[in-house]
C-alpha positions as CSV (number, residue, x, y, z in Angstrom):
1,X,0.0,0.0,0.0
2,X,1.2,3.4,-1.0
3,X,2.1,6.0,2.0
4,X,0.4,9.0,2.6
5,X,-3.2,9.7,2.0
6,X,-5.5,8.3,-0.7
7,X,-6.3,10.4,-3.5
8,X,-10.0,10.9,-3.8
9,X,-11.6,9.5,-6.8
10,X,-12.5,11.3,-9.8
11,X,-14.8,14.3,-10.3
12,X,-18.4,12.3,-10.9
13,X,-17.1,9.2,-9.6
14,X,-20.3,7.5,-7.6
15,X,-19.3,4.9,-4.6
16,X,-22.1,2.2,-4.6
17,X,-22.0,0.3,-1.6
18,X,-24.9,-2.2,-0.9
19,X,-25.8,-3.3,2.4
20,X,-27.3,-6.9,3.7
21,X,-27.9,-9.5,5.9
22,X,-27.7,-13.1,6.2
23,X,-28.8,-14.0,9.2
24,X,-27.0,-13.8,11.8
25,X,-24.5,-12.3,9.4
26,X,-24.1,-9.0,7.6
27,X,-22.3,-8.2,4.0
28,X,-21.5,-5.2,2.2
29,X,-20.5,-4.5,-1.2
30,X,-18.8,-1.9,-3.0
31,X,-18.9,-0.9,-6.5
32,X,-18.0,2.0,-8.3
33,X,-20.0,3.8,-11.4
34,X,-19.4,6.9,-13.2
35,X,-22.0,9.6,-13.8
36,X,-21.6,10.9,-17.4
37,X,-22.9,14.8,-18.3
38,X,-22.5,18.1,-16.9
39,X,-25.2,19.8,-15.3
40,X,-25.2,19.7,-11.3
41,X,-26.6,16.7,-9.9
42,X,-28.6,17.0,-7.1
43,X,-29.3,14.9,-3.8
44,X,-32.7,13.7,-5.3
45,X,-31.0,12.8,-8.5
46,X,-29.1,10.5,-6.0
47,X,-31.5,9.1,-4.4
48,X,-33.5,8.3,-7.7
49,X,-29.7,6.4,-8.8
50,X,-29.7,4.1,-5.4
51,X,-33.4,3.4,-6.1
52,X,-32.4,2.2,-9.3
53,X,-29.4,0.6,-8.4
54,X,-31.4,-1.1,-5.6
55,X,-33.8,-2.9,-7.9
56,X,-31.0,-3.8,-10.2
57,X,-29.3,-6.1,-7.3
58,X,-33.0,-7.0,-6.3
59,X,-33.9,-8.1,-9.2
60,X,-30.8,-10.0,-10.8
61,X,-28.6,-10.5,-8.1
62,X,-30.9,-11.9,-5.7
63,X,-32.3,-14.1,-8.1
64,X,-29.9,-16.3,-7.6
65,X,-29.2,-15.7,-3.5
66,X,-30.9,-18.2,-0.6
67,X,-33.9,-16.5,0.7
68,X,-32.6,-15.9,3.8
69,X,-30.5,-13.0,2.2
70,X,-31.3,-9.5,2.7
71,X,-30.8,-6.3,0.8
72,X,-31.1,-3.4,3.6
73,X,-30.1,-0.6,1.9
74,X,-28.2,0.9,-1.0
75,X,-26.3,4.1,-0.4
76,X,-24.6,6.1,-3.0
77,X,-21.6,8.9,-2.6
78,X,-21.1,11.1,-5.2
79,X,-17.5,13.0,-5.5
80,X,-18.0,16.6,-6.7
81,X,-15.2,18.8,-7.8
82,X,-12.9,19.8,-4.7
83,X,-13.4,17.9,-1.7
84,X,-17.7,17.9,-2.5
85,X,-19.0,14.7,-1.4
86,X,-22.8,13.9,-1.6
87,X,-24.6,10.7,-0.6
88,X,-28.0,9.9,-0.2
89,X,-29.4,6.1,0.8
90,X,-32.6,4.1,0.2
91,X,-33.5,0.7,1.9
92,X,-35.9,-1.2,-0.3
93,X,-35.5,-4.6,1.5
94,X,-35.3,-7.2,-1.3
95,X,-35.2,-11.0,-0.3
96,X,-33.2,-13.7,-2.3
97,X,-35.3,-15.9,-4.5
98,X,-34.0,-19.4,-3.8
99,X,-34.7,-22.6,-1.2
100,X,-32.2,-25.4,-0.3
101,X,-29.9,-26.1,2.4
102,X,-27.8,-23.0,3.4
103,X,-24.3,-22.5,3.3
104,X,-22.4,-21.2,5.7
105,X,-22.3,-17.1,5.2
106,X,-17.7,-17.4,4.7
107,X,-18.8,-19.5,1.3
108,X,-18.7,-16.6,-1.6
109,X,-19.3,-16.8,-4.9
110,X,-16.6,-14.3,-6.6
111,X,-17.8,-12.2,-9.9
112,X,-15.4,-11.4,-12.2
113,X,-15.7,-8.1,-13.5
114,X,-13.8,-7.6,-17.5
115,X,-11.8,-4.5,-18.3
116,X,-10.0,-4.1,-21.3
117,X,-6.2,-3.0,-19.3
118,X,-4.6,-6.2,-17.5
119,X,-2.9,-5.6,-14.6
120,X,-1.0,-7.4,-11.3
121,X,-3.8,-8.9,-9.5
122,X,-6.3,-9.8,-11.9
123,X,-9.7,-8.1,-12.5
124,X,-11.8,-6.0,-10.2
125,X,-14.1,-8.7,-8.0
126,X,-17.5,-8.6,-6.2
127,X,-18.0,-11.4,-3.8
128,X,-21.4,-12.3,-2.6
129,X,-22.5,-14.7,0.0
130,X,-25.9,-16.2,0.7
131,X,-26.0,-19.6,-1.7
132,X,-27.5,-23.3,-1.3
133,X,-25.5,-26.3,-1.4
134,X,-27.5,-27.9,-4.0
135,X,-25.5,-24.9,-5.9
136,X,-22.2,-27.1,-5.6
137,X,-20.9,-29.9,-7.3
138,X,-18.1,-30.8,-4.9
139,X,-16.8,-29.5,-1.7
140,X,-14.2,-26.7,-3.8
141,X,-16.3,-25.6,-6.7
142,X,-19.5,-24.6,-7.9
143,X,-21.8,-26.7,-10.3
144,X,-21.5,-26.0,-13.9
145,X,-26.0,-24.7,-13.8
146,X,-24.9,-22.4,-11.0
147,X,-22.1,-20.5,-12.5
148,X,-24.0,-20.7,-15.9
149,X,-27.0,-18.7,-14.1
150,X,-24.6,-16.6,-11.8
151,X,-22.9,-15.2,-14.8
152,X,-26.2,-14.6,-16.7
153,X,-27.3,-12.5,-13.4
154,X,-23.8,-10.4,-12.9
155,X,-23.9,-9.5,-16.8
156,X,-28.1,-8.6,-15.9
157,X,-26.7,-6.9,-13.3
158,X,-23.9,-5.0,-15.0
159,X,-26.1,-3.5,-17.8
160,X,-29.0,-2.9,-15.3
161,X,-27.0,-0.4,-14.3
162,X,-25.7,1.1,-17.5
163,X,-29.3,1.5,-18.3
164,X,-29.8,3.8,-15.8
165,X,-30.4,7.2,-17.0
166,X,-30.8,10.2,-17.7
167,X,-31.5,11.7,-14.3
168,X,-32.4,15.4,-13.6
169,X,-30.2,17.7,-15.4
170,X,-27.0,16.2,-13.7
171,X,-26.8,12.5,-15.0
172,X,-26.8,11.7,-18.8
173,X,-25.9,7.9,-18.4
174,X,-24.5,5.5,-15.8
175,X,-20.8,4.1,-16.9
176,X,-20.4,0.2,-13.8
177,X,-16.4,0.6,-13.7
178,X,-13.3,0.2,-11.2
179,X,-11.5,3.6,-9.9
180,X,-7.5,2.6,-10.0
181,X,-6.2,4.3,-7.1
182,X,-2.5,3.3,-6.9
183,X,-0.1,2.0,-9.9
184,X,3.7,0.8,-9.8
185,X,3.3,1.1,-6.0
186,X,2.8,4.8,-5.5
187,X,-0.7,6.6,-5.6
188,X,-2.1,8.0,-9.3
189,X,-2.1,11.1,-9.1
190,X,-5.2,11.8,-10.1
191,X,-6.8,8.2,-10.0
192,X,-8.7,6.3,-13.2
193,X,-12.0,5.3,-13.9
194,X,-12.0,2.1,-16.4
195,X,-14.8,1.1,-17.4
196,X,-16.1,-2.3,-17.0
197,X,-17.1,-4.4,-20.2
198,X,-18.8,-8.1,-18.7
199,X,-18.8,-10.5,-16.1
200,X,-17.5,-13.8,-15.6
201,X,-17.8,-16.5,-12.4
202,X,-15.3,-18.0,-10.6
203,X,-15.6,-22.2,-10.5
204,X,-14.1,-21.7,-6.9
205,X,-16.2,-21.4,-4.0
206,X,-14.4,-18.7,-2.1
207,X,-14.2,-17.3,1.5
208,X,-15.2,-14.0,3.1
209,X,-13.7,-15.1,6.5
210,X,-13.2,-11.8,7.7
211,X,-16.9,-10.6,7.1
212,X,-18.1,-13.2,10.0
213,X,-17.3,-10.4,12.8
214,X,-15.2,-10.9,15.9
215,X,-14.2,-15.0,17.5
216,X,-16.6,-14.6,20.3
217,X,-15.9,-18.5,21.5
């Protein structure tokens, strides 16, 4: 990690962060997206883009989730020229679609988000939690229906939100990317947006280990 303070993200950059449960447990995700145009955009233009990013994860995303998942909210943080930062939050309180036998909430499927530059590290990643083991086909990888239908909802997903648009006079179109913050080991000076082309799954069932919370044993 670079020393000295992050640089903050480019002017109309948008932080998406979605918020959930899985009982007991609790996720968050973060995403990035890019507000094309040039009018002002305003804190009800904001909320009107988490609405609509909202039913985007509620209705592809949780498609494919266990039913005991939970979207709680879906907050949005526009940066502004300078140091402006706006946010504004909704909480719609979609509910995954599917039955079966739960897996524990460390299991994560991993989306694999495309750009076109390839760096150290691989592609930008989401990792969601909340699945079924009927969704496996052995103890280390997903079945080949499951990532077949995961990747058909993270590309639903992806250009759900590219659709969004116009809003207001501030927002002409919605660009899903990744904002690159450090390169060669020092900080970008300023950081880049890339924009994000598809989605691919990972076969791998991964972990989220560190979203559990504290060992209370």
């Amino acid at each position: 990690m670079p020393t000295g303070p992050r640089p903050s993200p480019p002017t109309r950059c948008i932080k998406l962060v979605h918020h959930g449960s899985y009982s007991p447990a609790f996720w968050t995700n973060v995403l990035w997206l890019y507000a094309t145009g040039s009018g002002e955009i305003t804190h009800s233009d904001l909320l009107d883009l988490a609405s609509s990013a909202s039913s985007a994860f509620n209705d592809q995303l949780l498609g494919i989730m266990n039913d005991n998942v939970i979207l709680e909210s879906t907050q949005v943080v526009l940066y502004g020229p300078g140091d402006d930062v706006i946010d504004a939050t909704v909480g719609d309180g979609g509910v995954g679609s599917t039955t079966g036998t739960a897996l524990p909430a460390n299991c994560a499927c991993c989306l694999s988000w495309q750009i076109a530059p390839h760096y150290r590290g691989g592609h930008p990643r989401t990792y969601l939690c909340g699945f079924n083991v009927e969704d496996t086909s052995t103890t280390t990888s997903w079945s080949g229906s499951f990532i077949t239908n995961a990747e058909s909802a993270a590309q639903s997903y992806h250009e759900d939100l590219e659709s969004i648009g116009p809003i207001g006079d501030g927002i002409t179109t919605i660009e899903h990317g990744v904002v690159s913050f450090a390169a060669g080991g020092d900080w970008r000076d300023p950081p880049v947006f890339r924009r994000i082309t598809g989605a691919s799954v990972d076969s791998r069932i991964d972990t989220q280990r560190r979203r559990l919370g504290s060992d209370r044993s």
